[in-house]
N, C-alpha and C positions, 0 to 999 in steps of 0.2 A: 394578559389580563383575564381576570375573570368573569363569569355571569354578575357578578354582584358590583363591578364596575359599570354595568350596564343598567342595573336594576332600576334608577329611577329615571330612566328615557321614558316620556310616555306616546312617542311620535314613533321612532322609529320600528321595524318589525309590525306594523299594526295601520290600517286603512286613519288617514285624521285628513280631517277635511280641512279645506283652506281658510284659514283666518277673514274675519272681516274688516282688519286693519290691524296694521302694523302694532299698534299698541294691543292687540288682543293675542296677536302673534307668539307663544312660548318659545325661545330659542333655549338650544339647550347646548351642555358640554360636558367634554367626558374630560379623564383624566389624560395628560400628555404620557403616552408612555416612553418616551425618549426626551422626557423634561430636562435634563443635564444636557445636552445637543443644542445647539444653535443651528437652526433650520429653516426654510420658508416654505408657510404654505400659501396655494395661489386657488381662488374661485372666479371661476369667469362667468358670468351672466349675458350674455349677446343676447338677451331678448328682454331685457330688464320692461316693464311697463307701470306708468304710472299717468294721473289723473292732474291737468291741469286745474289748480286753484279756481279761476278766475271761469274759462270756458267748460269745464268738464270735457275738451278735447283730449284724446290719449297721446302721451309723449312717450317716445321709446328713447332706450340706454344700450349700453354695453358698458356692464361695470368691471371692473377688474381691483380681486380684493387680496390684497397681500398681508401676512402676518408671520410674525415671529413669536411662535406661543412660549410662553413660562411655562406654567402646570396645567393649562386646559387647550382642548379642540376644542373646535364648535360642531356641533351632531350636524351633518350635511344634510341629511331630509328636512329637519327644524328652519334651519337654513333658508333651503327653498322654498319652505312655506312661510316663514316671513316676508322675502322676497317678493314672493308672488300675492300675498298681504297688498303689497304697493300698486295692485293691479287698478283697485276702485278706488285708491287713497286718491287724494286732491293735494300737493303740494309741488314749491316749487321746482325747478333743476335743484339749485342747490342744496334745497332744506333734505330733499332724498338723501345724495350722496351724505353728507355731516353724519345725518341723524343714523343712516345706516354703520359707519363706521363708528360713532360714538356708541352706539347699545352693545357694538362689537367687543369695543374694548372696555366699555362699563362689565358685561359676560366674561370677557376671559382675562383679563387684566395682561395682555398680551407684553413682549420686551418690545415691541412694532407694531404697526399696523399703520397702513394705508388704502386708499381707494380713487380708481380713476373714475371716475363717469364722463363716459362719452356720449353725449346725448347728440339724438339725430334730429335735422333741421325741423322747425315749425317755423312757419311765417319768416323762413329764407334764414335763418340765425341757427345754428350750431353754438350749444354752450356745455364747454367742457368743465366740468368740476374736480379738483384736485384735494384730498386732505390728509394728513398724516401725523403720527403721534407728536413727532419729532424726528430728530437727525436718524437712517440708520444704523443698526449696532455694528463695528465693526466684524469681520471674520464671517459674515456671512454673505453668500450671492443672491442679490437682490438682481434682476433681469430686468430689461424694458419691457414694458406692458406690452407690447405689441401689437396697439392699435394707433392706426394710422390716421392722423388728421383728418378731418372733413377734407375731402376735395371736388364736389359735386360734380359734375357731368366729364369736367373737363380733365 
């Protein structure tokens, strides 16, 4: 690829500060350059943070984001700066996981896409959240996420 496939990233290469919500958040994407290939990419977040609604308590995740791109990546730094967007966000377990995979695939018009959120206990309750496009495509290896249940102390 060339510089001019790069040209209107305005995050990457360059000091950008962190969003002050998710909706302020630019994610950005390049072109696939092995578009004709059927492939998985996998983002793992283990320290996902975000702002409970109701308490302003912070809830932690472990997301795990799978995709099957057509014609676009998603810019990895843009990425983590959305992500990390959800740090002062206020919403709930669920609305996070949805909302992150839905702008995913609204961005990249993905042949897949899913997301786990593993969210760690508050107030004694572990709430996993699960969302995906639809069925996987066949012909390609999709892996278990490889996070393992709550099993607290025991």
């Amino acid at each position: 690829m060339s510089e001019e496939t790069y040209a209107g990233l305005t995050q990457l290469g360059s000091k950008a500060e962190l969003p002050a919500s998710p909706e302020e958040a630019v994610l950005e994407r390049v072109p696939n350059p092995q578009a004709g290939e059927r492939y998985l990419v996998r983002f793992t977040a283990p320290e996902f943070t975000a702002l409970c609604p109701i308490t302003g308590q912070p809830d932690f995740a472990h997301l795990v984001i799978d995709y099957v791109p057509g014609g676009w990546l998603v810019e990895s730094k843009s990425l983590k700066l959305y992500l990390g967007a959800f740090r002062n966000h206020g919403a709930f377990h669920e609305d996070c996981t949805v909302a992150i995979a839905k702008r995913l695939q609204e961005l990249l018009e993905p042949v897949w896409i899913r997301i786990g959120g593993y969210w760690y206990p508050r107030g004694g309750m572990p709430i996993d959240v699960f969302w995906q496009s639809g069925p996987p495509p066949d012909g390609v290896w999709i892996p278990h996420q490889g996070v393992q249940p709550y099993r607290g102390r025991g």
